[in-house]
C-alpha positions in Angstrom: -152.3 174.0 -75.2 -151.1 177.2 -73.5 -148.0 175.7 -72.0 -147.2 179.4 -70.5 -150.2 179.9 -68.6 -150.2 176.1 -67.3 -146.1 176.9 -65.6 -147.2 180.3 -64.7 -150.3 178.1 -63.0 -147.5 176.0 -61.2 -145.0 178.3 -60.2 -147.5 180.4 -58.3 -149.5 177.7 -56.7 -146.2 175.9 -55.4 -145.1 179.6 -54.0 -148.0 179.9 -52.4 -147.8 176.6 -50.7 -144.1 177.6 -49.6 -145.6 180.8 -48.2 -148.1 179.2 -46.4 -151.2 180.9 -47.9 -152.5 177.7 -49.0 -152.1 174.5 -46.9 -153.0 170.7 -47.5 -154.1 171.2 -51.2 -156.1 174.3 -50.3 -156.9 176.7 -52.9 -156.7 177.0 -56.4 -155.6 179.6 -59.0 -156.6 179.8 -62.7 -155.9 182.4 -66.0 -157.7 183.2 -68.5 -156.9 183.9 -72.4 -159.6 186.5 -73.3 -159.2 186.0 -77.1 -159.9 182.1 -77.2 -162.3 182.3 -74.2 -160.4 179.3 -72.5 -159.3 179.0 -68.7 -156.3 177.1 -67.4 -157.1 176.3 -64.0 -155.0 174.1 -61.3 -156.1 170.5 -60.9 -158.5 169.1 -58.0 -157.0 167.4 -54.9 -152.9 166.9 -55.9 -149.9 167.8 -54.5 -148.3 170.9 -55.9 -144.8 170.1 -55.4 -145.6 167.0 -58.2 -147.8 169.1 -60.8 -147.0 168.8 -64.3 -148.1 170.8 -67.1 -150.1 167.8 -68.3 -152.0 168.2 -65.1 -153.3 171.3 -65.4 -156.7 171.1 -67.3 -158.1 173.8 -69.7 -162.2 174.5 -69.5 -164.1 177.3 -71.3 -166.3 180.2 -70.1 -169.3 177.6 -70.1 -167.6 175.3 -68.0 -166.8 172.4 -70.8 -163.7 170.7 -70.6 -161.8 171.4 -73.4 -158.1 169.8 -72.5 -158.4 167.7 -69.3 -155.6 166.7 -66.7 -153.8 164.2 -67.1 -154.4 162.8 -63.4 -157.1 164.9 -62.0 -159.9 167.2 -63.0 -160.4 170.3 -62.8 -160.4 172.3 -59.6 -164.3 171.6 -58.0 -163.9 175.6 -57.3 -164.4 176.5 -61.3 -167.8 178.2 -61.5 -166.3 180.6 -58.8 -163.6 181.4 -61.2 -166.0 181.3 -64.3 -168.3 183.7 -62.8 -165.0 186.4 -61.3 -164.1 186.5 -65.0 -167.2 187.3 -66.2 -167.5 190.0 -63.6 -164.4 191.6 -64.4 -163.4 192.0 -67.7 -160.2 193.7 -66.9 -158.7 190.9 -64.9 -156.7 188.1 -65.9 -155.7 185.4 -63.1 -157.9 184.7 -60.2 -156.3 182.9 -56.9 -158.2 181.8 -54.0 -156.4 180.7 -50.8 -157.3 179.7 -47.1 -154.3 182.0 -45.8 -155.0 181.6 -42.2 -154.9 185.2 -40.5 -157.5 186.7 -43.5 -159.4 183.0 -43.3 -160.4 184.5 -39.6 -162.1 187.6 -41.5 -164.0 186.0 -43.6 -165.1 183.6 -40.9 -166.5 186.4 -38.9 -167.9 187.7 -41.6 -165.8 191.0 -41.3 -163.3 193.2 -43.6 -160.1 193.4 -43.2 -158.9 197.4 -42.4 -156.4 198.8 -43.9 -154.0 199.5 -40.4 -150.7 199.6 -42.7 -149.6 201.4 -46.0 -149.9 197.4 -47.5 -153.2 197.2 -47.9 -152.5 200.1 -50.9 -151.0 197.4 -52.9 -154.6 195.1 -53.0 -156.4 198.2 -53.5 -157.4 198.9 -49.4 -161.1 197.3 -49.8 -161.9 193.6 -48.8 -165.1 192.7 -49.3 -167.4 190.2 -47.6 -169.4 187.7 -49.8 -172.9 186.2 -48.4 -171.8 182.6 -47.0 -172.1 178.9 -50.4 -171.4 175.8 -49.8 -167.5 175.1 -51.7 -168.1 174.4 -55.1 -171.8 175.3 -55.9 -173.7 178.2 -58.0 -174.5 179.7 -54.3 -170.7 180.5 -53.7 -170.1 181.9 -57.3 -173.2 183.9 -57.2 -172.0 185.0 -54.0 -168.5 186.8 -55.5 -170.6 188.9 -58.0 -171.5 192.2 -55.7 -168.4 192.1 -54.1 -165.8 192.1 -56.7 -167.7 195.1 -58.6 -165.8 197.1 -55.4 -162.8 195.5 -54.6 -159.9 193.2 -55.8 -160.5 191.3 -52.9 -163.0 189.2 -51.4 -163.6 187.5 -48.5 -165.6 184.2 -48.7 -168.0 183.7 -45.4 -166.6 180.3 -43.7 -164.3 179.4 -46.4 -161.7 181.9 -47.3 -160.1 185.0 -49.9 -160.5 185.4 -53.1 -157.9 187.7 -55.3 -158.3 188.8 -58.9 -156.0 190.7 -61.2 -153.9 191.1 -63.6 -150.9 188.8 -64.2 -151.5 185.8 -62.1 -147.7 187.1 -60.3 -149.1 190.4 -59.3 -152.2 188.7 -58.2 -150.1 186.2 -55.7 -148.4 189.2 -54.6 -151.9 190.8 -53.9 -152.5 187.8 -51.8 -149.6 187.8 -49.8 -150.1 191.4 -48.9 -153.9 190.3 -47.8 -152.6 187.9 -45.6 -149.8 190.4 -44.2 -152.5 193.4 -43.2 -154.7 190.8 -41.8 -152.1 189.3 -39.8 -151.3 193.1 -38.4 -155.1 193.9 -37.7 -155.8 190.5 -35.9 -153.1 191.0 -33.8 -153.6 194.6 -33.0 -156.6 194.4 -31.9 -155.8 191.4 -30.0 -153.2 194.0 -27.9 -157.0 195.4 -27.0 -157.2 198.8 -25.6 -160.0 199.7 -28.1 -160.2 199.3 -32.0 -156.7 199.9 -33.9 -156.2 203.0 -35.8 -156.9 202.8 -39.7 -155.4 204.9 -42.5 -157.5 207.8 -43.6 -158.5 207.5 -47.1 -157.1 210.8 -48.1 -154.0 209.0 -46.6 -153.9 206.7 -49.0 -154.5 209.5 -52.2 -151.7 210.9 -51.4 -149.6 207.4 -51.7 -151.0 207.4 -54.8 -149.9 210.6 -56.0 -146.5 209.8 -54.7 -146.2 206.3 -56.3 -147.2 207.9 -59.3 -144.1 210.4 -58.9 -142.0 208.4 -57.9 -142.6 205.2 -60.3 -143.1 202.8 -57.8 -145.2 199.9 -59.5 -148.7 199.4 -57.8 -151.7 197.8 -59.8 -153.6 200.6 -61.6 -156.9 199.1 -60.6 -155.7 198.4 -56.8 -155.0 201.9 -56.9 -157.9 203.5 -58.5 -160.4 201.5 -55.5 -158.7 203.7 -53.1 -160.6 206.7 -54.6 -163.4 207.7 -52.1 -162.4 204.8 -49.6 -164.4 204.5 -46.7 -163.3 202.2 -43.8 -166.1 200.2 -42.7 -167.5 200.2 -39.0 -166.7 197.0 -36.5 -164.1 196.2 -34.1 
């Protein structure tokens, strides 16, 4: 059942182990069909580098299992993703990593600014969810607020949450996350007072010329940087 989601599942969760964005069986990453109301979502606890597509367990939007894994259950982390699809209707694929550098934001509790052209890609906002315990209604109540305003999300203590589209783009998002955080931590770990941000009207005119130019960007990503305004702290 939905073979092509279940690779696409694979192939993204073992790149993001490669990249380092999630570590020691970290994370998880799921998709959804919207006409059958079903979600293919990675298996708890395994190795990705050995995942099969028998593995990788289907659920619906109520939380039932509907096809399990062949070795492991569902990923503990499901009522998060359950709860990001029923928030956004437009997205398809939700990832969440522990990538380290962005990891640091949402331990402190703190967005990450958008210091290079990058953040553009993820849609400039990160937002900051209130602090659940991994696995319970408290952490997916927790993404609700926050991904009404932004593709990303911070989770207090824990780590980043990513929603979009195709679960490629989505990874890609991620990565990009991880990149401007990276950047920010270290600037401002350089000291000499807070690192410059982009202005917001920066970033509309990025838009307009990514428009012109038909450089790919995410359509929602891009439309969040409309009335952008960067955050006070550090």
């Amino acid at each position: 059942m939905l073979e092509d989601l279940k690779l696409r599942i694979i192939r993204s969760a073992v790149a993001a182990e490669q990249s380092g964005l999630c570590r020691q069986r970290s994370g998880n990453f799921s998709m959804i069909d919207r006409e059958r109301g079903l979600i293919v979502i990675s298996p708890s606890a395994l190795d990705r580098n050995t995942i099969e597509i028998d593995d990788i367990p289907v659920i619906s939007m109520n939380g039932d299992i509907v096809e399990k894994g062949k070795r492991a259950r569902a990923s503990t982390e499901y009522p998060m993703h359950i709860k990001a699809y029923e928030t956004r209707a437009d997205i398809s694929s939700v990832i969440h990593t522990h990538s380290e550098y962005a990891t640091v934001f949402a331990v402190k509790g703190k967005p990450i600014k958008p210091v290079v052209f990058e953040a553009f890609f993820y849609g400039v906002r990160t937002a900051v969810a209130k602090y659940g315990r991994p696995g319970t209604a408290r952490l997916a109540e927790s993404v609700v607020d926050p991904l009404r305003d932004a593709d990303v999300c911070l989770l207090k203590n824990h780590g980043v949450l990513v929603v979009g589209g195709a679960i490629e783009e989505t990874l890609l998002k991620a990565q990009y996350v991880e990149d401007v955080a990276k950047l920010y931590y270290l600037s401002i770990c350089l000291g000499n007072g807070a690192p410059d941000v982009i202005p917001a009207e920066e970033f509309e005119l990025y838009k307009e010329e990514t428009a012109r130019n038909n450089i790919p960007s995410n359509s929602r990503a891009a439309e969040q940087t409309a009335g952008y305004a960067c955050p006070d702290g550090y």
